[in-house]
N, C-alpha and C positions, 0 to 999 in steps of 0.2 A: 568180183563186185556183187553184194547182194541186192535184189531185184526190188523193185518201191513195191511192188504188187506180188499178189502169194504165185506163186508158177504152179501150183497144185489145180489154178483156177483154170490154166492157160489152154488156150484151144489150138491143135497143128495146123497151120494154114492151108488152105490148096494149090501147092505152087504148079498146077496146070494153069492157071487162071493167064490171063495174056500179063495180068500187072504185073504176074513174075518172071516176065517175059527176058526182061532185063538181066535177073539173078540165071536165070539157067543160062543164057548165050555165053557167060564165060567156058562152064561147063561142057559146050557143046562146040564151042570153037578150040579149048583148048586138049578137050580129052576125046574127040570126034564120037559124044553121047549125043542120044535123040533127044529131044526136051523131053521125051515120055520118061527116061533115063535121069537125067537131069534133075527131072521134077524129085522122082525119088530118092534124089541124091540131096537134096536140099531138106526133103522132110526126113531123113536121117541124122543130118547135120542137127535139123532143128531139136528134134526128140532127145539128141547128146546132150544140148545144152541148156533142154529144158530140166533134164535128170539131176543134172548141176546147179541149177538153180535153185530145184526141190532143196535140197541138200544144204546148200547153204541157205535159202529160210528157214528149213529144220532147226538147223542149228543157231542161225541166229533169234527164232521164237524160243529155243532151250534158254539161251543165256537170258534172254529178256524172260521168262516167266521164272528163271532162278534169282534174277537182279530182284524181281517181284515180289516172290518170297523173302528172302532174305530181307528186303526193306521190311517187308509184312512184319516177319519177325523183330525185327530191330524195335519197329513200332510198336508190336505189345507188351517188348518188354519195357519200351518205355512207358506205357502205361500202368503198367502192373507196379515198376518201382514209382509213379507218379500218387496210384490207387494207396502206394501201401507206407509213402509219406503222410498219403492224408490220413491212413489207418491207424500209426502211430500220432501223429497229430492229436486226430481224436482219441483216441487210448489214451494219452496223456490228461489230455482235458478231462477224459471219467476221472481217471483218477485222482484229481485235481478236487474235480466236483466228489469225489466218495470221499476224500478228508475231509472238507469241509461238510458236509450233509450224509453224514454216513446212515443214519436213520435210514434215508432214503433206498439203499441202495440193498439192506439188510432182506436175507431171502427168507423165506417161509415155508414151511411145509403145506401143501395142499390137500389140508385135510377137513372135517369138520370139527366146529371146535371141539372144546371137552367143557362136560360139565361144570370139571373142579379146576379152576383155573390155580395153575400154582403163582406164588407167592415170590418176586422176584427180590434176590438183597441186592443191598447198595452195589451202584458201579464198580466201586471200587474192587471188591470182592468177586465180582465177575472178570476183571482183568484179571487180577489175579490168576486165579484159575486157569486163564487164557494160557499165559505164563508157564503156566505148572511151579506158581510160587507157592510157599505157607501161607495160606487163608486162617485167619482166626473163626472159632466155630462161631463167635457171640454174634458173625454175621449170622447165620444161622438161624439163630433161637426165637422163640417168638416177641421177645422184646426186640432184639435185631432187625425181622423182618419188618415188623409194624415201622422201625423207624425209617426204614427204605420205602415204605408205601406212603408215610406222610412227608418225605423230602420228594422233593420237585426233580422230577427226572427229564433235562432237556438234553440238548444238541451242545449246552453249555458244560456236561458233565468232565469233558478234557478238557478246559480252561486250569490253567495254573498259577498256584499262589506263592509267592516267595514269603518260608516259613525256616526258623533255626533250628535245629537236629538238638539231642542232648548232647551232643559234643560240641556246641556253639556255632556249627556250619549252617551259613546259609546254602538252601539248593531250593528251587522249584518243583513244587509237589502238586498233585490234583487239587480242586478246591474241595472235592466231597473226602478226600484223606485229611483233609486238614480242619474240615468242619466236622466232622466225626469222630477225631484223633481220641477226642476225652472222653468218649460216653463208651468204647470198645474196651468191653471187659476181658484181659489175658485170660489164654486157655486156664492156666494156673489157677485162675480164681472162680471158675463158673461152679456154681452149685452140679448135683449129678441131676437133676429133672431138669435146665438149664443143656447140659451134657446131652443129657437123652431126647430133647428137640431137638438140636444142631447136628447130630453124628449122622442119621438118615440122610436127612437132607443134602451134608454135604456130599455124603457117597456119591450119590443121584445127580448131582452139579458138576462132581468130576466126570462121573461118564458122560452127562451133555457136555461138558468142553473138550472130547475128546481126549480125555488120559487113557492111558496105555491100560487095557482092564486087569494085569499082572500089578499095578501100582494101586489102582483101587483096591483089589482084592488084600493086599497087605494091607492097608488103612482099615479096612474091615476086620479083619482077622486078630488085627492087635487090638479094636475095640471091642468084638465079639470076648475076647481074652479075658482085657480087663471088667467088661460086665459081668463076666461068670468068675470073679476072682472072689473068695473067701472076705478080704475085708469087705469088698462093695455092699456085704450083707450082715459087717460082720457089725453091734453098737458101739465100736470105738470109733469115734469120728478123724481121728488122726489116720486110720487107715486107709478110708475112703479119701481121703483129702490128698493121701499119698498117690493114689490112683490116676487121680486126675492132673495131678503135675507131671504122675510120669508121663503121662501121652504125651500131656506141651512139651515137653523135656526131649522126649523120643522123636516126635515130629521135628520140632525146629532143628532138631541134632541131624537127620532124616534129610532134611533140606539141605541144609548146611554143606553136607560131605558129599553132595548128590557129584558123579564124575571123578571123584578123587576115591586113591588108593583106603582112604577110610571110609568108605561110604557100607552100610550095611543093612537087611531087610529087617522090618519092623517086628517079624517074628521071628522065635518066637518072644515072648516077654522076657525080662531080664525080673526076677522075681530078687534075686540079690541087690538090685538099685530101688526096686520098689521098696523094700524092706528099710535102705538106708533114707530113703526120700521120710519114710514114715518115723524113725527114729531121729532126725533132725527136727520134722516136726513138731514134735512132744520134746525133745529139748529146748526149744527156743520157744515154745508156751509157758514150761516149769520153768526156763531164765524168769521170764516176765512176771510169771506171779510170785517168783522168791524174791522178785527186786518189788513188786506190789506189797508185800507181805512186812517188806524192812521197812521200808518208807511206811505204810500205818502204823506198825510198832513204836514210832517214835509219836506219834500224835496223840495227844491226853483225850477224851473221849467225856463231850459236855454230860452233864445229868440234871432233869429239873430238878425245879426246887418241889418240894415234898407236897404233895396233897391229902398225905394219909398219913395214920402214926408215925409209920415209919421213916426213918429220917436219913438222908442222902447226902452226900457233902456235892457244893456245886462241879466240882471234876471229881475224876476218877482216872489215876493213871493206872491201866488194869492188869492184870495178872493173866498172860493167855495164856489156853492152852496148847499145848505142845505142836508146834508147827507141820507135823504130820497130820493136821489133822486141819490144815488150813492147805496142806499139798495135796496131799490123798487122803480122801474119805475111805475110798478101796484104790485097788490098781487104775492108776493112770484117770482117778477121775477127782480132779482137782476141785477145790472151793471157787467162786468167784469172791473178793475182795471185800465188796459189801454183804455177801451172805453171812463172810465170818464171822464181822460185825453182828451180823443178825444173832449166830449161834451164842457169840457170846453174850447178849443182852439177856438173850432169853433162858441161856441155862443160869445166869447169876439174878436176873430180875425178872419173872414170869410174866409180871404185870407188865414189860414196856410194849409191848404191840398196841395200847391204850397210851402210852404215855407220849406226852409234848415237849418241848421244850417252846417257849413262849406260845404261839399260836402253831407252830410248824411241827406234824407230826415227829416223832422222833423217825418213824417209818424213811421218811423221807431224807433225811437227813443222811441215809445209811447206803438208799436205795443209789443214787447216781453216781458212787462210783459204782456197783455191780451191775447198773444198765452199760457202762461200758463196756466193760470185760463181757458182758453177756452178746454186745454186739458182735464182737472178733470169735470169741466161743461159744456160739449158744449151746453147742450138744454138751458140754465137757461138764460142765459145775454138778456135782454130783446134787446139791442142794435142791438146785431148779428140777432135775430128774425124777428124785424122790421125792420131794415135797409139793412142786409144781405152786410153789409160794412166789416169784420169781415178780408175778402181776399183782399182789396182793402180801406185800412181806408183815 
């Protein structure tokens, strides 16, 4: 039996004392000991089963300080997975709260500012990037930017608009993709000054969104390329023009096969597809002005009525010259439509740069359609080149 009190505390009694008087006379009547004898025979006894006592409070202070621990333990891990329900809890919550208010949560470099604060584009073109999708450069360009600096850049920039695809699908897209859709001019069609704002920039945009600098450096390498390519420099516009499709062409192609068996590095150039990019385009410029050229041949060509001796019938269905020469002036450098018109007035009638038809110059008369064709070709009309009449015919 373990003892309610520690026995380590316990003091041996003095059984000489007469109150032990009692305990020794067994001892002393049945083993014929003196009480002196006796006595010490009792405080031997006693000392046995004080050591036993020890002994078992030892042991039973072990159990009780292990039952102790082990509760202990028990206890913090119930705290810890209590602590770390709420840690979860709350984690969820941020995250909860960083969808909706991500503004807020957005971290910053702790630096001083910089002078030249750059120029941020639209949202849209920042996911992107995010991504590692095709960005078109015209976010880029300085008309691009400007329009990202005067659209309104909130916390509403992820809101979505249900808009039709050119395949007739509805899907939900960004509101600033869908407000923007019409003003982003395709790679294909950016002018090279246009080109040469946006290509820095974006390099610089990929490395803040973290692209791989082996992906950058191909996008650089293939634009370095194309800048030092012979046409970029060369006065054939069809060349230059060819340049700039190849990139869109190579890029979106670039993107496209990114993970698949077709996928391939942007250098070096393919100077064989530039060549045919540029040969399609000068065939389907000379389509257009051979089918320009048929269509005015059929149109009888007004004349006024006479101011000077000489005498004019009111039409004239005219005699042109040789269609070569409404195609090519020289190599690949075509008339515009109303220049031809011009050529012909003036090498059969000297004077009509003077002449009217009622009030309305004949000038003018001649002049809207070659402001079209001038819009889609300004470099090509060998006319406007040489003569620089183009403002003033």
């Amino acid at each position: 039996m373990v003892p309610a009190l520690d026995p380590h505390n316990a003091r041996i009694p003095d059984f000489t004392l007469d109150r032990f008087r009692a305990a020794r006379q067994p001892l002393v009547d049945d083993f014929g000991l003196t009480h002196e004898l006796a006595a010490q025979r009792l405080a031997a006894m006693w000392q046995a089963q004080n050591n036993i006592d020890r002994e078992d409070w030892d042991n039973l202070q072990e159990e009780l300080a292990e039952a102790a621990r082990l509760q202990q333990v028990e206890r913090r891990l119930e705290e810890e997975e209590q602590q770390r329900a709420l840690d979860e809890e709350k984690e969820l919550t941020k995250q909860e709260e960083r969808k909706k208010n991500r503004n807020k949560f957005l971290t910053y470099n702790k630096v001083p500012i910089s002078t030249a604060i750059t120029k941020l584009p639209l949202p849209i073109a920042t996911r992107k990037l995010k991504k590692g999708d095709f960005v078109e450069l015209y976010y880029f360009t300085n008309k691009g930017l400007a329009e990202a600096e005067a659209s309104t850049r909130s916390m509403d920039d992820d809101a979505l608009t249900l808009t039709r695809d050119e395949d007739g699908q509805h899907a939900f897209v960004p509101v600033t993709a869908s407000k923007f859709k019409d003003t982003v001019i395709p790679d294909k069609d950016l002018t090279w000054a246009e080109f040469d704002e946006a290509a820095p920039r974006l390099i610089q945009a990929m490395r803040e969104s973290s692209w791989e600098e082996e992906r950058v450096q191909s996008h650089l390498s293939m634009w370095l390329k194309l800048s030092g390519h012979p046409y970029r420099h060369d006065p054939d516009e069809y060349g230059k023009r060819a340049l700039i499709v190849y990139q869109d062409t190579a890029r979106r192609r670039w993107h496209n096969l990114l993970g698949t068996p077709e996928s391939f590095d942007l250098v070096p150039i393919s100077m064989e597809m530039i060549k045919e990019i540029r040969d399609d385009l000068l065939h389907k410029s000379n389509k257009a002005l051979r089918e320009e050229a048929l269509q005015a041949s059929t149109i009888p060509i007004p004349l006024p009525a006479p101011s000077h001796p000489r005498t004019l019938s009111p039409t004239l269905s005219p005699s042109f010259p040789p269609l070569f020469l409404f195609f090519r002036l020289h190599a690949n450098q075509p008339l515009h439509t109303g220049h031809y018109w011009l050529h012909l007035y003036r090498s059969r009638f000297p004077s009509s740069r003077r002449t009217t038809i009622g009030s309305t110059p004949l000038s003018t008369l001649v002049t809207t359609r070659a402001q079209r064709h001038h819009a889609l070709f300004p470099h090509s009309c060998a006319y406007c080149r040489q003569s620089n009449n183009f403002a003033q015919p």
